[in-house]
C-alpha positions as CSV (number, residue, x, y, z in Angstrom):
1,X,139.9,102.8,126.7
2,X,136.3,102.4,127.1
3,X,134.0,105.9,127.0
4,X,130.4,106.9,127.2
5,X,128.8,109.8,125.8
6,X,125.2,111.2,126.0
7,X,124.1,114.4,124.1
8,X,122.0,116.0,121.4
9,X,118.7,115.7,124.0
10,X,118.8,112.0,123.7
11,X,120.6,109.6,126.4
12,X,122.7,107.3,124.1
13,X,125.1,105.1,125.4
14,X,127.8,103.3,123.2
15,X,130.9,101.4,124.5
16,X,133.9,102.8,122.7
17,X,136.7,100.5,123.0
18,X,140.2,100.8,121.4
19,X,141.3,97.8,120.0
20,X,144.4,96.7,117.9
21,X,142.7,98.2,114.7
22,X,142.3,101.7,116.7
23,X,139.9,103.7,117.7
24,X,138.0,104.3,114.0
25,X,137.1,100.6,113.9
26,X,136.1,100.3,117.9
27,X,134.1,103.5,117.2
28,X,132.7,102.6,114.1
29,X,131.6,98.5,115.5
30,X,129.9,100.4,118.7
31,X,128.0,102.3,116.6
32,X,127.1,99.9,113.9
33,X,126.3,97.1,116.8
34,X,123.9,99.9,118.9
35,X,122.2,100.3,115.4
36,X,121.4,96.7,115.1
37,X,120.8,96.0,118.5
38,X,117.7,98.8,118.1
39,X,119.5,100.9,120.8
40,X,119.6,103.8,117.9
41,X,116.1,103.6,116.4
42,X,115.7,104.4,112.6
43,X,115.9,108.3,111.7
44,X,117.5,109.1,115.2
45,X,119.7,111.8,114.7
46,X,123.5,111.9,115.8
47,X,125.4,114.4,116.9
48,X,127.9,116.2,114.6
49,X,131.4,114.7,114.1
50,X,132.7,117.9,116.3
51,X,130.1,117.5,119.3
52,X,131.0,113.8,119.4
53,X,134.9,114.2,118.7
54,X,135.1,116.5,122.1
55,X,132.4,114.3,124.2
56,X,134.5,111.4,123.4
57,X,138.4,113.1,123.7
58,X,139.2,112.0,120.1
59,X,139.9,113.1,116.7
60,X,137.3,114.9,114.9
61,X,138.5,112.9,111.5
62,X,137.8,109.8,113.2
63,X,134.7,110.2,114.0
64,X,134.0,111.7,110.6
65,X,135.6,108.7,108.9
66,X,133.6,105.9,111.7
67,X,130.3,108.0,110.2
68,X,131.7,107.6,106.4
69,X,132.5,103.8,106.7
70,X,128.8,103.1,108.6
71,X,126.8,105.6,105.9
72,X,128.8,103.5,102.7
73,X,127.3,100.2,104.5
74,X,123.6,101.7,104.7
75,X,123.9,102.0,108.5
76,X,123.1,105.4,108.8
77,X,122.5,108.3,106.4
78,X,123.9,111.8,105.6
79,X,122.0,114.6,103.9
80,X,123.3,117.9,103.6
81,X,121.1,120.6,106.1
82,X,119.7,116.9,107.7
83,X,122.9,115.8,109.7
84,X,123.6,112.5,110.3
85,X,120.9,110.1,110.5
86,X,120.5,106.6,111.8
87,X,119.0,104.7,108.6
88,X,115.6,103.2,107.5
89,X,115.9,99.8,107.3
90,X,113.6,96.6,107.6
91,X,114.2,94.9,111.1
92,X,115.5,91.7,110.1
93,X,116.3,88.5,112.6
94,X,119.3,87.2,113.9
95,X,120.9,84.3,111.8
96,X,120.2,82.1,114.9
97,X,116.5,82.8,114.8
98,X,113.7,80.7,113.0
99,X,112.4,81.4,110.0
100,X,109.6,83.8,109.7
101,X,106.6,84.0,107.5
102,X,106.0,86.7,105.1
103,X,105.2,90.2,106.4
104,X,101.2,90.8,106.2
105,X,101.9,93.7,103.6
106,X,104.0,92.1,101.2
107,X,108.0,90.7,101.1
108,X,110.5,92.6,103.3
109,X,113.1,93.0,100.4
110,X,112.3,92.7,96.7
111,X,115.5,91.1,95.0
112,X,113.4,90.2,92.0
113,X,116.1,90.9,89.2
114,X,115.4,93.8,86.1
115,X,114.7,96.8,88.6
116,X,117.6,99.2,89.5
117,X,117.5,101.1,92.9
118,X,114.9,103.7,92.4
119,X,115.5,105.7,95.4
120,X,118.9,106.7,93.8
121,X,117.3,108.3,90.5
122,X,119.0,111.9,90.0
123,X,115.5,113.9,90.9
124,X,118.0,117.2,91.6
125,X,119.7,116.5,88.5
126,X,116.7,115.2,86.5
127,X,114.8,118.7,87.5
128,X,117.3,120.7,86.7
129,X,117.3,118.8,83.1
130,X,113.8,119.5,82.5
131,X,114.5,123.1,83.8
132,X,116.4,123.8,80.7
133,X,115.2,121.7,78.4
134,X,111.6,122.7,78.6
135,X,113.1,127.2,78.8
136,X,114.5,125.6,75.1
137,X,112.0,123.6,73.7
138,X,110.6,125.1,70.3
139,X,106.7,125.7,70.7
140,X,106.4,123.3,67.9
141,X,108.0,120.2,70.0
142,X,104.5,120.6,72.1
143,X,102.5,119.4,69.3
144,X,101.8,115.7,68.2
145,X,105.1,115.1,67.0
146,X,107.1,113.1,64.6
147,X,106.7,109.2,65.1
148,X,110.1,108.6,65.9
149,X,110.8,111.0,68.8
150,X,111.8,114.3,69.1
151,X,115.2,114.7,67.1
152,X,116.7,116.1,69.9
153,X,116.5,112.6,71.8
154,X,117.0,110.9,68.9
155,X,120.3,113.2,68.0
156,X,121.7,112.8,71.7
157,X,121.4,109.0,71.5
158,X,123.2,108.8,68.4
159,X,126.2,110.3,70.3
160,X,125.9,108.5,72.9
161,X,125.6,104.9,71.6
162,X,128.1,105.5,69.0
163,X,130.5,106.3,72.1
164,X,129.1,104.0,74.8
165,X,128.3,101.0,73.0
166,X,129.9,101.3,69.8
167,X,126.4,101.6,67.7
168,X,126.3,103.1,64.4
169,X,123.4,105.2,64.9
170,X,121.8,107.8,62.5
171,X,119.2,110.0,64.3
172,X,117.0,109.5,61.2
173,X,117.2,106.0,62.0
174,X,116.3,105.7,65.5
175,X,112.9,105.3,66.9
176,X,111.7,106.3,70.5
177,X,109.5,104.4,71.7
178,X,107.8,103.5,75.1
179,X,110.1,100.6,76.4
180,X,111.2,97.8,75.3
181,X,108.0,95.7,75.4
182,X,106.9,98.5,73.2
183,X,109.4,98.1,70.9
184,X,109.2,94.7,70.4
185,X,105.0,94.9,69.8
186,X,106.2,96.8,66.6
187,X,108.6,94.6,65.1
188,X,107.0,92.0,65.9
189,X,103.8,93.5,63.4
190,X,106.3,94.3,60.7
191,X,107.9,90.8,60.5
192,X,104.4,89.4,60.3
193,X,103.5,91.6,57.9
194,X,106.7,90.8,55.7
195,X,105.7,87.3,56.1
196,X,107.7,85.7,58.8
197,X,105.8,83.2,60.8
198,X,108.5,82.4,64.0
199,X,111.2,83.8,65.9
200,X,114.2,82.1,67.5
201,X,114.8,83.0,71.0
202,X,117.0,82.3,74.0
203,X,116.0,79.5,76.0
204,X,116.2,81.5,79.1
205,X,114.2,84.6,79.0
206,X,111.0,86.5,80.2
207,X,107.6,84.9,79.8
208,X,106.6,88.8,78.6
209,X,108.5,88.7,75.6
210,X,107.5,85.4,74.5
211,X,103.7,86.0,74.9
212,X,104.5,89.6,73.1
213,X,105.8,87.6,70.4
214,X,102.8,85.2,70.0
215,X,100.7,87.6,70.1
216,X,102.1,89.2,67.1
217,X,101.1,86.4,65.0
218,X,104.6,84.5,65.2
219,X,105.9,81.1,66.7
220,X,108.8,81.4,69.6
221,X,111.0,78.8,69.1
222,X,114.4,77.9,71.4
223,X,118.0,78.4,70.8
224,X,120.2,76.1,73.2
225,X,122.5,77.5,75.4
226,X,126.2,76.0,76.7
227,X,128.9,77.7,78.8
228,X,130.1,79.9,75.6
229,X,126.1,81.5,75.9
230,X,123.5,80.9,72.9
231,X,124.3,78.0,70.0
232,X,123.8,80.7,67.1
233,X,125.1,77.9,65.0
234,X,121.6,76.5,65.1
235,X,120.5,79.1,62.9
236,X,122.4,77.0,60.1
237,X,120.0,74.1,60.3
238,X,117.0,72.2,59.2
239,X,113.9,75.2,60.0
240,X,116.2,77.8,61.3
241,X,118.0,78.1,58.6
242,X,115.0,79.6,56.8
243,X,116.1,79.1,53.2
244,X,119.0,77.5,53.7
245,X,120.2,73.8,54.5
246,X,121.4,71.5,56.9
247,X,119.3,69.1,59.7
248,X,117.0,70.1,61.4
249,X,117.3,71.8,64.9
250,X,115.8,69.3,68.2
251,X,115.0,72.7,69.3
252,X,113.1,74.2,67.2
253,X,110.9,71.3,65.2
254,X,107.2,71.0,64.3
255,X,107.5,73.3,61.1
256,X,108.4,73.1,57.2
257,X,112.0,73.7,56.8
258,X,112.6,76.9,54.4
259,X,109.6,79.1,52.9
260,X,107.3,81.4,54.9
261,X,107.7,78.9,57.8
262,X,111.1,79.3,58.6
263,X,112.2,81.9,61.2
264,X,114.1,85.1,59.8
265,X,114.6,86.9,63.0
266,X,116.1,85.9,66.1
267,X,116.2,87.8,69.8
268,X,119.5,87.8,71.6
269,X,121.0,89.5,74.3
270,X,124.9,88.9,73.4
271,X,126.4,91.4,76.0
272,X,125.0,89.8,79.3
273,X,122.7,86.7,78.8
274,X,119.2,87.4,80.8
275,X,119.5,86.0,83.5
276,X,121.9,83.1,82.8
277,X,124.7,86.6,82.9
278,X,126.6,85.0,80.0
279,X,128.5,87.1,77.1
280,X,127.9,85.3,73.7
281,X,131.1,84.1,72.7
282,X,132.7,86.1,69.5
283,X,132.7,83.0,67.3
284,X,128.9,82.4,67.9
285,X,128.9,86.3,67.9
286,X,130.3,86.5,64.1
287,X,128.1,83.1,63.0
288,X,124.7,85.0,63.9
289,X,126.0,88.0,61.7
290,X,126.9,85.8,59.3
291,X,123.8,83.6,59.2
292,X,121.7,87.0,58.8
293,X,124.0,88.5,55.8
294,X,123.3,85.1,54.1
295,X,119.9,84.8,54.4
296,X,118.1,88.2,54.8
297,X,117.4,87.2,58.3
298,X,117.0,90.0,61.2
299,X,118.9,90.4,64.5
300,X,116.9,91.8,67.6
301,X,119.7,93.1,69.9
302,X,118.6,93.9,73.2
303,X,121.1,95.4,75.4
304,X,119.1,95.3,78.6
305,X,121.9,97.0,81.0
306,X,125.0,97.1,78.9
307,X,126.2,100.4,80.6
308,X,127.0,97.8,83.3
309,X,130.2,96.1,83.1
310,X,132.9,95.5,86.5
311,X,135.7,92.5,85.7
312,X,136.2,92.4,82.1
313,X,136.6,95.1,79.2
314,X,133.4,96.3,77.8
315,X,131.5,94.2,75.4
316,X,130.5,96.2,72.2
317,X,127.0,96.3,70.6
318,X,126.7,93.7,68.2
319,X,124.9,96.2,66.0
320,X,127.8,97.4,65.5
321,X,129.7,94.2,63.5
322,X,126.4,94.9,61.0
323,X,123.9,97.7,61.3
324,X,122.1,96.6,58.3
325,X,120.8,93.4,59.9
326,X,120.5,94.1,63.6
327,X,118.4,96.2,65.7
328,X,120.0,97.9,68.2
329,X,116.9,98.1,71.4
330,X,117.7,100.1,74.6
331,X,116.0,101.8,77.3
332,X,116.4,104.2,80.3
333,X,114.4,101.0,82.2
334,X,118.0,100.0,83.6
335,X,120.3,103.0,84.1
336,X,117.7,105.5,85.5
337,X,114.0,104.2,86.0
338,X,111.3,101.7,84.4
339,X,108.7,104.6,85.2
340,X,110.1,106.6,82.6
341,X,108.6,104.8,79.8
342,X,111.7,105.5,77.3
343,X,113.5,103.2,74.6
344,X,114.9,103.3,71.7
345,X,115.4,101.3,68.3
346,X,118.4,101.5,66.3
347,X,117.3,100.4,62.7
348,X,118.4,99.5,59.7
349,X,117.6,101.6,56.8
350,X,115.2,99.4,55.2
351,X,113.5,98.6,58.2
352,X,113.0,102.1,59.2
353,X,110.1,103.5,57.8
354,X,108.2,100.3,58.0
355,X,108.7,100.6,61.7
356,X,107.7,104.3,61.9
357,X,104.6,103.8,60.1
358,X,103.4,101.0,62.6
359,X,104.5,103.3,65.6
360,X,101.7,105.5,64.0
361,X,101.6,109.0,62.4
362,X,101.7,110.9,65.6
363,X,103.7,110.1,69.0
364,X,101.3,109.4,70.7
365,X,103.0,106.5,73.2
366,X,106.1,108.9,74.6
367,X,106.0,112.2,76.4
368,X,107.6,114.7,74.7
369,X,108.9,116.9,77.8
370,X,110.6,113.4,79.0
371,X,112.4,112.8,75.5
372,X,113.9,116.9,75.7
373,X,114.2,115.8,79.6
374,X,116.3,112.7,78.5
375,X,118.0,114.5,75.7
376,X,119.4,117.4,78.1
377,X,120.4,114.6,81.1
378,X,122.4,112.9,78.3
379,X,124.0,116.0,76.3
380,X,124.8,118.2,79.6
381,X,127.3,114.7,81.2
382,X,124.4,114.1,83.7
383,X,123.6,110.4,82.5
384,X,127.2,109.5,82.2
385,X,127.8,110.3,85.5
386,X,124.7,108.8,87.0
387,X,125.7,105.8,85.3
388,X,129.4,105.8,86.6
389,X,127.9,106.2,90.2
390,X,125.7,103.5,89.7
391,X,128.3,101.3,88.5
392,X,130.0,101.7,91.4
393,X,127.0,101.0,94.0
394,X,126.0,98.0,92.1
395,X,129.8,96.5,92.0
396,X,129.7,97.0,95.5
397,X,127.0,95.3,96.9
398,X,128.0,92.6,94.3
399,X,131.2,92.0,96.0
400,X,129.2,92.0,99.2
401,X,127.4,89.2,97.8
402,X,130.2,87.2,97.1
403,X,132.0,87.6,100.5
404,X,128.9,87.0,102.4
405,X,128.5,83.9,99.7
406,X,131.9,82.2,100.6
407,X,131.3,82.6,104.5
408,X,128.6,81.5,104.9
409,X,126.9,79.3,102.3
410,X,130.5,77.9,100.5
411,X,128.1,75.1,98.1
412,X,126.5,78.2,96.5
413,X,128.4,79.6,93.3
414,X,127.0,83.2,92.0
415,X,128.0,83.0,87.9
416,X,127.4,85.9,86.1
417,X,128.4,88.7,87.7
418,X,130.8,90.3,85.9
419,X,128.4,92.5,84.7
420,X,124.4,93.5,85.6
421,X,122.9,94.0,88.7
422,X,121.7,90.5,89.1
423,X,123.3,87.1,89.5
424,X,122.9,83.7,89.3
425,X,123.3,81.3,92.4
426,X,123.6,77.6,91.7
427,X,122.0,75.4,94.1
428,X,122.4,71.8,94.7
429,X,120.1,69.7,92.4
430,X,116.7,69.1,93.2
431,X,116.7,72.1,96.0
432,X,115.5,75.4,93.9
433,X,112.0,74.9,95.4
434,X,112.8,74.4,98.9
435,X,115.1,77.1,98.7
436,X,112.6,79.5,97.0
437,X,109.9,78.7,99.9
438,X,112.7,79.3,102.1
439,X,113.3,82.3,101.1
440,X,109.2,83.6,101.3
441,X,109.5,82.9,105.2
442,X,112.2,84.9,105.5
443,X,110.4,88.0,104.0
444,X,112.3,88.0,100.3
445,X,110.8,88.5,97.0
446,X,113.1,86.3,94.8
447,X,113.0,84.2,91.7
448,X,114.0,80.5,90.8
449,X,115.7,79.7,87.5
450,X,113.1,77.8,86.3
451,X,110.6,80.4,86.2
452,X,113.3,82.2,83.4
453,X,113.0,78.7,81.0
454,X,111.1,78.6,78.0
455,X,108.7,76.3,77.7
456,X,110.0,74.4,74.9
457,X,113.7,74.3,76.0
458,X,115.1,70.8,75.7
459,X,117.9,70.8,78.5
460,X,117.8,69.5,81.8
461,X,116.6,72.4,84.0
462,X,119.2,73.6,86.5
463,X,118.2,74.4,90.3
464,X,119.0,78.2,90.6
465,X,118.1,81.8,92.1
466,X,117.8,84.6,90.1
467,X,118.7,88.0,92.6
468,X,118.5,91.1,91.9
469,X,120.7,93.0,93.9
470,X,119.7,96.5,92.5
471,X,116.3,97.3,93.2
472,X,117.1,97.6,97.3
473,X,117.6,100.7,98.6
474,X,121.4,101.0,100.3
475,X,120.1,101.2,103.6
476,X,118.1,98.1,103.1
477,X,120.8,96.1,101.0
478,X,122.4,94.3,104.4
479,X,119.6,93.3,105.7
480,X,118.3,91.7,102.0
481,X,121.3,90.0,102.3
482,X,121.2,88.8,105.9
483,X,118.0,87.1,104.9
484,X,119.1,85.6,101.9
485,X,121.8,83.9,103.8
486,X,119.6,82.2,106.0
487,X,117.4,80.9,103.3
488,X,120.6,79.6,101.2
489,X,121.0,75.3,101.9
């Protein structure tokens, strides 16, 4: 059966054609292939399910469920009081075409990982937050404030984490501060000022945090990394060790071993490796804990997105095995928006006040209607379901990934993915480069490996893309991926 229909004010033709799979799938490929073709120009409006059910002689559910399947792809759009709209997307070339350069303004699709999608922030739900929150607020919460946050924050997040992420938080414990760049500024002073001189780090990690580091006065020095994650058991030896024994570690020489020169702190991100998307493994897990009960030392946890989790049980907060000698650092940067400006430090208690003292005596950095904002969002169920619905969007266009992965560029592997928003594709050797410039001419914002190693690192560098597959919009997540596929050998 093959039927035409024109209506709404606007002559639109589509070829409806009932095929083995019925007439939901005919319906729903005309539609989609009309959209891509440019026939249905972005922001058109279609007619309702009813007027297009009787124009057509078919089942009003059909063409309801043909609008569903295309509006869960990002073909088209559907607001309440807005109808159903055809939607905003970036006009991207056929696979068959040549590459094309940059756009004058900038990349067509940002997949540079560590940015959620912003256009799916809960404004409604954020409003109505600050609604209530700022009808309750005490006069008093509108002064300068207690260094450490507003205790209502600070008293939702202690719920929260201790149910989430299996922290054991005390309100009069935690620290709100602005970010997590922030956050490590100040413990960075205070290990200076108890006399540390370096940290140990991932070899894989931002170029921010190390210069934050440096700047505080302290050495960054590398931690190899295997298939099981980070080699904690290098914290045993030779300089890492601090006051303790054992050889040297290749990775982190140049320094006296023991005394003031040794490292008493180490940054980790056990739950999901950034960006190599690697859990640490429990034994190398239990060593770190270990190594710090031993010698004093301090673990800097950050649990960049560890609401996030799709294939495999949740993996707990390491704070958790040992609040007195990790640091427990989160933000809102991941699950809602890096605009927001909000983290938070779980500390231990003899790390507490020293912390809150170099924060200042006022709170000056955070905004204290965002902190009773935030507080409300979490305590009313608002962020727990924002974060389930986010979970599943980003699961989603990660399986798209993969399928679009196997059929079309089979000698790319994504590893890491079972958790996050971003993952890592392994290129042939020698081709990250090429496959990076590639990638410019086809209008994507995207990041090699390399750029993610730490200077000092002493393993071979691997030839990888870092993508983010968060920070598109759903509407403009197909045609992200449409480009990436054309840039991949």
């Amino acid at each position: 059966m093959v039927k035409s229909w024109a209506t709404f004010g606007v002559d639109l033709h589509v070829d409806v054609t009932r095929t083995g799979s019925g007439l939901r799938k005919g319906l729903t490929d005309a539609l989609r292939a009309a959209v891509r073709g440019g026939r249905l120009a972005p922001g058109t409006r279609l007619p309702s399910s009813r007027s297009l059910a009787a124009d057509l002689g078919i089942a009003r559910n059909t063409v309801a469920d043909a609008y569903a399947d295309l509006v869960a792809e990002g073909w088209l759009t559907a607001r309440q009081g807005s109808g159903t709209r055809v939607a905003e997307r970036a006009v991207v070339a056929p696979a068959s075409a040549p590459p094309r350069p940059r756009t004058p303004g900038g990349p067509a699709y940002d997949l540079v990982p560590g940015t959620p999608d912003l256009a799916s922030f809960p404004r409604a739900e954020w409003l109505k937050a600050s609604r209530r929150a700022l009808a309750a607020a005490p006069y008093d919460a509108l002064g300068y404030g207690d260094p450490r946050g507003r205790v209502e924050l600070r008293t939702a997040l202690a719920s929260y984490l201790a149910r989430a992420r299996g922290v054991r938080a005390d309100p009069e414990r935690i620290l709100i501060c602005s970010g997590f760049a922030h956050g490590l500024m100040l413990l960075g002073a205070v290990l200076r000022q108890r006399g540390a001189r370096a940290l140990a780090m991932e070899s894989y990690g931002l170029d921010v945090h190390w210069n934050l580091v440096e700047r505080a006065g302290l050495r960054s020095v590398t931690l190899p990394f295997d298939e099981l994650g980070t080699r904690t058991d290098e914290l045993t030896g030779g300089e890492l060790g601090g006051s303790g024994s054992g050889s040297r570690s290749a990775s982190a020489s140049g320094g006296k071993r023991g005394g003031p020169g040794g490292v008493r702190a180490v940054l980790l991100t056990p739950a999901h490796q950034f960006p190599m998307g690697v859990p640490l493994h429990p034994d190398r897990r239990a060593a770190v804990v270990d190594w710090a009960r031993r010698t004093g030392g301090l673990i800097l946890e950050d649990d960049y997105d560890g609401e996030f989790r799709y294939d495999r049980q949740p993996v707990g907060a390491l704070q958790g095995l040992d609040p007195d000698h990790v640091v427990y650092m989160g933000t809102a940067s991941k699950a809602l928006a890096p605009g927001l400006r909000l983290g938070w430090l779980v500390l231990p208690p003899d790390l507490a006040a020293e912390v809150a003292a170099a924060k200042g005596y006022a709170d000056w950095s955070c905004g204290v209607l965002d902190q009773l904002t935030l507080a409300e969002f979490i305590t009313s169920g608002a962020y727990d379901r924002h974060v389930r619905a986010s979970r599943l969007r980003y699961r989603r266009r990660r399986d798209y990934l993969v399928s679009a992965l196997a059929a079309h560029a089979p000698s790319v592997t994504a590893t890491g993915i079972a958790a996050g928003f971003h993952a890592v594709l392994q290129l042939p050797p020698g081709t990250e480069q090429s496959v990076v410039r590639a990638a410019v001419w086809q209008g994507l914002a995207v990041h090699g490996l390399t750029r993610y190693r730490h200077p000092s690192a002493t393993a071979p560098p691997l030839d990888a893309l870092v993508v983010g597959y968060g920070t598109p919009t759903d509407s403009g997540w197909p045609g992200a991926l449409e480009a990436l596929i054309r840039a991949l050998p």
